[in-house]
C-alpha positions as CSV (number, residue, x, y, z in Angstrom):
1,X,0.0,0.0,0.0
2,X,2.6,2.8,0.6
3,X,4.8,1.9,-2.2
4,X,1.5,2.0,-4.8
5,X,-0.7,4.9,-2.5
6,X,1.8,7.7,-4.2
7,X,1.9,6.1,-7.5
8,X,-2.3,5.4,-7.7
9,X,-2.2,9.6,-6.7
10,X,0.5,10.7,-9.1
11,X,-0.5,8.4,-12.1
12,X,-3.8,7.7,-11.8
13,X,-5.3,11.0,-10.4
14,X,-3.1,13.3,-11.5
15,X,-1.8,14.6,-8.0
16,X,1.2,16.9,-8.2
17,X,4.3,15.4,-6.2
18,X,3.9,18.4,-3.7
19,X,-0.1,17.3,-3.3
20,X,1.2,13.3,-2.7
21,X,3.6,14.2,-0.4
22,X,0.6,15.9,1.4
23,X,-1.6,12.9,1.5
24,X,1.3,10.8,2.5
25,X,2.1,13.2,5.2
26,X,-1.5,12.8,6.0
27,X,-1.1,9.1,6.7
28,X,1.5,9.2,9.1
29,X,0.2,12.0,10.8
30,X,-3.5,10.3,11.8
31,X,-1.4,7.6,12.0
32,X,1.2,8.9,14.9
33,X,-2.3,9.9,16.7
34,X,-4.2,6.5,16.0
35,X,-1.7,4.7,18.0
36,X,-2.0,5.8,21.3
37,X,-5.8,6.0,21.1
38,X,-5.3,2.1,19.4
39,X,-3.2,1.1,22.3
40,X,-5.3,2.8,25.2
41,X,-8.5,1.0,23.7
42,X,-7.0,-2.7,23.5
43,X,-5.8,-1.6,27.2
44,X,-9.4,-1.7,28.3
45,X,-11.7,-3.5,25.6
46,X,-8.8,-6.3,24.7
47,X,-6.4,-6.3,22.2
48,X,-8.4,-8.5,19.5
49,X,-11.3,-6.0,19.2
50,X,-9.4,-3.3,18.5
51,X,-7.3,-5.7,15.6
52,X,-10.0,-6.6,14.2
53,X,-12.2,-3.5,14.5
54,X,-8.9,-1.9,12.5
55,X,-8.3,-4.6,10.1
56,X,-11.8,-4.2,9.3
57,X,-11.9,-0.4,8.8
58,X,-8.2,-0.5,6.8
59,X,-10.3,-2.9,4.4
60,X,-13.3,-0.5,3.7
61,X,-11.2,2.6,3.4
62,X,-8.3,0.4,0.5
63,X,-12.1,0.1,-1.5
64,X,-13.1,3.4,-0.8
65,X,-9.7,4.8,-1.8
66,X,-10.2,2.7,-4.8
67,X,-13.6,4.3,-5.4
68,X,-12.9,8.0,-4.7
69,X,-11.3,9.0,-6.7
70,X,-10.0,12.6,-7.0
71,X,-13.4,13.9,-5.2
72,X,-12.7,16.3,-1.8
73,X,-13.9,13.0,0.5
74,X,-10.5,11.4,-0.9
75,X,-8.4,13.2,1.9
76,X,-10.6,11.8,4.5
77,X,-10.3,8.6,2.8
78,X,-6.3,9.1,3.0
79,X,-6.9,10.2,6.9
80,X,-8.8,7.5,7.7
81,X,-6.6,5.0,6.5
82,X,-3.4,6.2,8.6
83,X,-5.2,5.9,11.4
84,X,-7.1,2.3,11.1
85,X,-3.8,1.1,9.4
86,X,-1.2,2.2,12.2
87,X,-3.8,2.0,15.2
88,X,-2.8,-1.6,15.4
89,X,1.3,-1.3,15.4
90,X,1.6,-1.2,19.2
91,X,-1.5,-3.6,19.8
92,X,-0.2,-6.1,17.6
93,X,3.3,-5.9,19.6
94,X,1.3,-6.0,23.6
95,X,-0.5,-9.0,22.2
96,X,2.4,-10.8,20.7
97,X,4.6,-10.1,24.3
98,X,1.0,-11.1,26.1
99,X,0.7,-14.7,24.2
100,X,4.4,-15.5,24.1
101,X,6.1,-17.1,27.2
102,X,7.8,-14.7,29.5
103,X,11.0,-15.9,28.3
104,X,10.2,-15.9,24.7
105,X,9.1,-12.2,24.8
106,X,11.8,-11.0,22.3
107,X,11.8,-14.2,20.1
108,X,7.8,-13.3,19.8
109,X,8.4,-9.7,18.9
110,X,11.4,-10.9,16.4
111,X,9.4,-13.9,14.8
112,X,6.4,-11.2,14.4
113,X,8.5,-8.4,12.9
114,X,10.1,-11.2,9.8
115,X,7.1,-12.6,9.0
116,X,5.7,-8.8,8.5
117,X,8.8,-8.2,6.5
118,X,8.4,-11.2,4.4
119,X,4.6,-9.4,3.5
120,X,6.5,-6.4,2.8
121,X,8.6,-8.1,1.0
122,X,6.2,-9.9,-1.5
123,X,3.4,-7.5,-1.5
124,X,4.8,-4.9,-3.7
125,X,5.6,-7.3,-6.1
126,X,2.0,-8.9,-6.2
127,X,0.5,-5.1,-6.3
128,X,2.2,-4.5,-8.9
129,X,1.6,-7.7,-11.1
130,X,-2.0,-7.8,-10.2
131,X,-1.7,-3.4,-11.4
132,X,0.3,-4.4,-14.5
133,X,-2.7,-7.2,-15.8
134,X,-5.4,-6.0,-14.7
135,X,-5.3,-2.7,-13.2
136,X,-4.3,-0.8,-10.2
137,X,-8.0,-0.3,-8.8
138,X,-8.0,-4.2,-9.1
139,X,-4.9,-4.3,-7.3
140,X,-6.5,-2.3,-4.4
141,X,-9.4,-4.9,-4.4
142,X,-7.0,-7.6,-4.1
143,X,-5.5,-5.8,-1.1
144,X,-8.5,-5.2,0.4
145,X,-9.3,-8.8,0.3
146,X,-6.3,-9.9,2.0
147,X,-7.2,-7.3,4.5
148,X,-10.3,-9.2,5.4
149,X,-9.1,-12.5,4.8
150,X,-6.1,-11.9,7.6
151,X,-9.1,-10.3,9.7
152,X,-10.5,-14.0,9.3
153,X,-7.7,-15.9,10.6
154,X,-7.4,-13.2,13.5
155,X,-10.9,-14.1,14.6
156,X,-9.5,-18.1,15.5
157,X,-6.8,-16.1,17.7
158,X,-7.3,-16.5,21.2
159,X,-8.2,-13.2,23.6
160,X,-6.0,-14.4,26.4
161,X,-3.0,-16.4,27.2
162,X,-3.8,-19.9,26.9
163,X,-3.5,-21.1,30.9
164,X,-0.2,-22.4,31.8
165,X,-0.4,-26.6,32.3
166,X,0.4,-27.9,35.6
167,X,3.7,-29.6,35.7
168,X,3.6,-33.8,36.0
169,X,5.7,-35.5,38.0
């Protein structure tokens, strides 16, 4: 999504690099506030509510992004999706650290980090396959839809720490 968001503005609606830079500034900006607000809600409705209640709104605002277009709701749009995309950062990490043994905490947070660099990795390259056949707006479905689908899996997650067996002698 950030490596195709400035290309979809510049390319496809005809954005200025000046007016990308803007939106992309945007982004991090309701993003930088999302977090904290993403963090203190997990803190007190749970840590799955507010993934999934993210991961769903991150999904509606890829389509609506892809059906905007260059209309004055498009900067919302933009807005909207720095803060349900980044409200999850710290969440994710607290509920990694709260479902990994104590003394695992940093393997957790490590073995969480590669396999969201692995997605980084691949996902530009499928974007832009999926942009170069069939078009970019089809490539923003296609996110959209892996958005929801890794809101599926989330939902077989459990809330809590599974309970600690007792030890057999």
């Amino acid at each position: 999504l950030l490596t195709f968001l400035p290309v979809y503005l510049a390319y496809e609606l005809g954005y200025s690099p000046w007016a990308v830079g803007m939106a992309m500034t945007l982004l991090q900006v309701t993003g930088f506030i999302a977090g904290p607000i993403g963090g203190h809600v997990s803190d007190t409705m749970g840590r799955k509510k507010v993934v999934i209640a993210s991961m769903a709104g991150t999904a509606c605002v890829i389509l609506g992004i892809a059906l905007a277009g260059k209309t004055p709701v498009f900067i919302l749009i933009v807005a909207l999706l720095g803060f349900f995309l980044y409200a999850t950062r710290a969440v994710l990490q607290a509920w990694t650290l709260e479902q990994t043994p104590p003394h695992l905490a940093a393997t957790g947070i490590g073995i969480t980090f590669s396999l969201q660099g692995v997605g980084a990795a691949f996902a530009p390259f499928m974007f832009g396959y999926i942009a170069d056949h069939y078009s970019l707006y089809t490539a923003f479905y296609f996110l959209a839809g892996l958005v929801v689908f890794a809101n599926v899996l989330i939902c077989f997650m459990p809330e809590q720490r599974p309970a600690a067996k007792p030890a057999t002698v």
